[in-house]
Phi, psi and omega in degrees: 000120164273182193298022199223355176246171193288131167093346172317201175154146174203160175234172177193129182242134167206131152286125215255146188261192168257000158318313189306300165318351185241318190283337181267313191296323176339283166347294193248330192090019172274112173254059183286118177279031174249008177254335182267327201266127189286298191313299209294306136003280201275333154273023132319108174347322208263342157102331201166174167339102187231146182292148165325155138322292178313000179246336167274302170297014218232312178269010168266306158024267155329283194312301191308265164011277198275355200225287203205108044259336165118194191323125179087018160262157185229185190249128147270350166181136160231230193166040162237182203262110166269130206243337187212153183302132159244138175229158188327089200113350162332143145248092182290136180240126165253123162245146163233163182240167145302077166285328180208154177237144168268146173294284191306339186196145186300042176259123136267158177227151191242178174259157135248177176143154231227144172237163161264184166342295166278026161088338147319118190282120178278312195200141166186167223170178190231166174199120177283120187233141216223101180244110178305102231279298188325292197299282194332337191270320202277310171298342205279183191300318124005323188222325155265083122056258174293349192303322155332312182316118152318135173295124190320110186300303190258152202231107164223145128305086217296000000 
């Protein structure tokens, strides 16, 4: 099955640090203290520490990019629900499935949605994906090789 018909799917698995939480903030500037003040935190809804949005939705990112639909995509509209807290030592799985394919233009729209360790779902959603007929041509296996290659399922950062 390729990225372009209904029902493809690919997954990415990574663990998120509290490196990630300093490396997100650098980035965007978010000191929010439930990502940072441990006390302040843990008497918080959230109960303890919790990693950015953005470092979660960051690994569908990854997927789109590197997978599915793959090399030249970009996001044109997403939709999602964050459901459950992720924290630091968390391990995450993000998959999309392929809901639709466009005729007319290099568009998909996905299911996407990220689980932790135990099989809680943390984010889910939809995401309208926009892949750039050059690069997608220039990536595919046909001319790169490695483009074929599966994608590292696990990531860690030093």
């Amino acid at each position: 099955m390729t990225s372009n018909q209904v029902g493809a799917s690919a997954r990415r698995t990574r663990a998120v640090t509290r490196r990630d939480i300093e490396l997100f903030t650098a980035i965007s500037g978010d000191r929010n203290p439930v990502h940072y003040d441990e006390d302040l935190a843990a008497r918080s809804r959230f109960g303890g520490i919790v990693v950015q949005g953005g470092v979660t939705s960051g690994l569908l990112n990854a997927l789109v990019a590197e997978q599915l639909p793959g090399p030249g995509s970009v996001f044109l509209e997403v939709s999602w629900r964050f459901l459950a807290p992720v924290r630091p030592g968390d391990v995450l799985t993000a998959t999309a499935v392929v809901t639709a394919v466009r005729d007319d233009k290099p568009v998909t729209t996905l299911a996407t949605s990220i689980t932790n360790q135990d099989d809680v779902l943390v984010l889910d959603g939809t995401a309208v994906v926009w892949r750039d007929p050059v690069v997608g041509a220039a990536t595919s296996p046909i001319t790169h090789p490695h483009a074929g290659s599966p994608a590292p399922t696990q990531e860690k950062i030093a």
